[in-house]
Each structure stands twice: as structure tokens, then as C-alpha cells.
N, C-alpha and C positions, 0 to 999 in steps of 0.2 A: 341039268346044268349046275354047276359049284363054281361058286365067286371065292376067286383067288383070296385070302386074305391079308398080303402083301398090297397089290396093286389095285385091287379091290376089282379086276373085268370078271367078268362070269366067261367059262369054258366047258367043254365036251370032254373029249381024251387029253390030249394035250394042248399045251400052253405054254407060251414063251413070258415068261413074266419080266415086263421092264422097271422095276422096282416099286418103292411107294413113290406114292404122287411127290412128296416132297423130297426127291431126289430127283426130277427131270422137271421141278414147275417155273426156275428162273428162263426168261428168254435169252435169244441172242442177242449182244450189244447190236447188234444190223438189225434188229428187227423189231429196235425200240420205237414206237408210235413217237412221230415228230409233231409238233406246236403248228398250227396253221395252215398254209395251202400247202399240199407237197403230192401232187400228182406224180412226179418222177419216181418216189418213193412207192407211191401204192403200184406203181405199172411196173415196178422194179419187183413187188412184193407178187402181183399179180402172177407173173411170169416163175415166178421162185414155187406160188404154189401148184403151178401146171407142169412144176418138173416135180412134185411131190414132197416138196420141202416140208419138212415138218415143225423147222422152226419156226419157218412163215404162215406155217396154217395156224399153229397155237396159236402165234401171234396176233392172227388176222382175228382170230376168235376173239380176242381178247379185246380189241379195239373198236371202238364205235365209230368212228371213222369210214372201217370198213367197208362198211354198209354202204354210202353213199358211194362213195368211189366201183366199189363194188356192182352198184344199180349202172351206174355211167359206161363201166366197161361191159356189160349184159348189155345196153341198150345200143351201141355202136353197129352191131353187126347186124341188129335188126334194123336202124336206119338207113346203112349199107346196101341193106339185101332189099327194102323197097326200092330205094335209088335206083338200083339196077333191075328190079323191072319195071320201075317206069318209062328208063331208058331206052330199053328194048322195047316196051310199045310206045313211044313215042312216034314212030314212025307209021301206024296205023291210027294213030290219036287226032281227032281233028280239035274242038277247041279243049283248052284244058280246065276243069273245075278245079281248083286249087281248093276251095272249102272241103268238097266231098272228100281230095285225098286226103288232105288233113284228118279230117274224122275218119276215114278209111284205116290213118297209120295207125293213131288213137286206139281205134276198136282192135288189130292188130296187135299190139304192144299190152292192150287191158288183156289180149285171152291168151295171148304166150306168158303174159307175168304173172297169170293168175296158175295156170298150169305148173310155172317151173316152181311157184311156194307150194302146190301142192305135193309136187313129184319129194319135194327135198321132203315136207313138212311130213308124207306118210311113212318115207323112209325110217325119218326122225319117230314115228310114233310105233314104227313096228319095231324096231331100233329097243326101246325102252319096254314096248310088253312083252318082250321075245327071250330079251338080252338083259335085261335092266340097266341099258345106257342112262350115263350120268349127264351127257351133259344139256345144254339146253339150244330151243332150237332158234334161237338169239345168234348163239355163239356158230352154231352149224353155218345157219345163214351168212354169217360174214364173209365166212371161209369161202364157203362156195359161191358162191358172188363173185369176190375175188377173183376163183379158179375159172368163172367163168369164162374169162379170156379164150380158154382151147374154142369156144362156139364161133369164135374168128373165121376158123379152118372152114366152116360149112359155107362160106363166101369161095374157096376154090371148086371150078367148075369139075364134077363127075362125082372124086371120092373127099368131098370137104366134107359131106356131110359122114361119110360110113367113119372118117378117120374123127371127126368132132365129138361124133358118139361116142364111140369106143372109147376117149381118152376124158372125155365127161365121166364115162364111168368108174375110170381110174380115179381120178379125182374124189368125186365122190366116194368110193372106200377108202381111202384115204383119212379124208375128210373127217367121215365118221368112225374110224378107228381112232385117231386122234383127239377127237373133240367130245365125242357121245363114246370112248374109252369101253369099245366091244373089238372084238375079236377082228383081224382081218378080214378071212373066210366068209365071218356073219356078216363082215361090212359089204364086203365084195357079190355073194349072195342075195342083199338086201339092191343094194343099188343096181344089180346087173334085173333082177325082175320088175323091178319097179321102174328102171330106165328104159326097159323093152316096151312094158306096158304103155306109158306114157307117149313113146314113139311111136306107137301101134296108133295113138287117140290123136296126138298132133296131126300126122297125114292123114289119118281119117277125116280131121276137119277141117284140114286145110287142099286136100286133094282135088281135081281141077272135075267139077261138076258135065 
């Protein structure tokens, strides 16, 4: 591998070099972090980076905010998706424990949350012994939080989940092209086996006994 000494990514044969850092580091005026509550804003920024915006993913990296907004829109689709199968066994359900689902969603939400910082987190760590990505996985995380929005799609019945995935993974090289500043190929590479993986361990432990 030979790190560009312009843009500073490391590369194979060839390389597209987008100059040095400090000629693409200003954001978009849209994509200045605003003062306060501004939900509108992050679901507007959200959306910006599930089409691959990359002013919006800097961005997103950049802001601490992020993160939070970020956690809220990741956690929607999982509140969603028990909803609906409660719903559907309602109707075989005689009386209803409300404490146990509670703790039910709870334990739900602790071992998808712990999963998806792993899935990003090793990305981000083979990212950096592979490739010598720069950036940090602070910054990765906001992004992809954000981007989480596409896991929406896995609430439509049949292909929400094949199409959720697949554009999860888009995101994520993305992501880490941008943010951890490696190579497309290596981002897309890194995230498509590590996304498989990952999806392989989900159903396994979440598949009906």
C-alpha cells in the first residue's frame, strides 16, 4: 500500500486523489449545525446522507449533536417492528404482562445496539490496521447513526429487509470513505464482509427457536 502524499489515503494501483484536506475541509452553508432543538434539520440531514451526501456525512461527523438524533432515528424502527408483532399476536394473547414486554424491548434494543457499535466499531478498526484510516470512530459513528434512517425500509413486508441491507452497506462505504479517508473499493469491501457477517449473527440469534 503507498499513501498518497497530497490527500494523505493509502492506495493499491490506482487512485483518484481529491486534493489535500484543506481544500474540500469547509462545509456546506446547509449543513451548518444549528443552536438547539432542530429535529427537522437532522431528518432533513438524515435523509441527505441515505442518498450519499457527502456534505451531510462530513457534516454529521463533525457534530455532536449527531449522535443523539442519530440514536432516536436507529431506535424508531426497532419500536416500530415490536409494535407490530405485538400486534399481530395480540389476538392469540390472553392477559398482557406489560412489565415483561418492557424488559423484553429493553433486552431487544441492549443486544441490536451492542451489535450495530460492534459491526461499525470493527469496520472502523480493520479500516485503520489495513488502510491506516484517519478518522475516528466518534466521528464514523455520527454519520452512520444518522444514515441509519435506510433500517426504516426493514419495517416493509418481504423485501424491506434485503433492500435495508444492501443500502446499509452503501452507506457505510460511504461513510467510511469520507470520514476514516480510505479508499472506496476498501470501504465497500470492508463494510460488505463485515455487514454479511454481522447479518449472518443477527438471525442466528434472533431466528424463531
Amino acid at each position: 500500500m503507498v499513501r498518497c502524499p497530497v490527500c494523505g489515503k493509502t492506495y493499491g494501483v490506482t487512485h483518484s486523489c481529491p486534493g489535500a484536506p484543506e481544500t474540500h475541509a469547509a462545509l456546506p452553508p446547509k449543513w451548518q449545525a444549528p443552536t438547539g432543538f432542530a429535529p427537522t434539520y437532522y431528518f432533513r440531514q438524515a435523509l441527505a446522507v441515505a442518498r450519499l451526501d457527502d456534505g451531510a456525512i462530513v457534516a454529521a461527523s463533525r457534530d455532536r449533536n449527531a449522535m443523539l438524533y442519530g440514536a432516536i432515528i436507529w431506535l424508531i424502527p426497532q419500536l416500530l417492528g415490536f409494535g407490530l408483532r405485538l400486534w399481530h399476536a395480540a389476538p392469540r394473547a390472553g392477559t398482557v404482562h406489560w412489565l415483561s414486554l418492557l424488559l423484553d424491548f429493553l433486552a431487544l434494543v441492549l443486544v441490536l445496539g451492542v451489535l450495530l457499535l460492534a459491526q461499525y466499531g470493527l469496520v472502523h478498526l480493520l479500516a485503520r490496521r489495513l488502510f491506516g484510516a484517519r478518522g475516528t470512530y466518534v466521528r464514523v459513528l455520527r454519520a452512520l447513526l444518522l444514515g441509519a434512517i435506510v433500517t426504516w425500509l426493514a419495517l416493509v413486508p418481504y423485501i424491506g429487509v434485503i433492500v435495508a441491507g444492501l443500502w446499509s452497506v452503501a452507506v457505510m462505504m460511504v461513510v467510511f470513505e469520507d470520514v476514516d479517508e480510505i479508499e472506496r473499493m476498501q470501504a465497500f469491501g470492508l463494510s460488505l464482509v463485515v455487514g454479511i457477517a454481522f447479518w449472518v449473527l443477527t438471525f442466528t440469534l434472533f431466528a424463531p427457536r
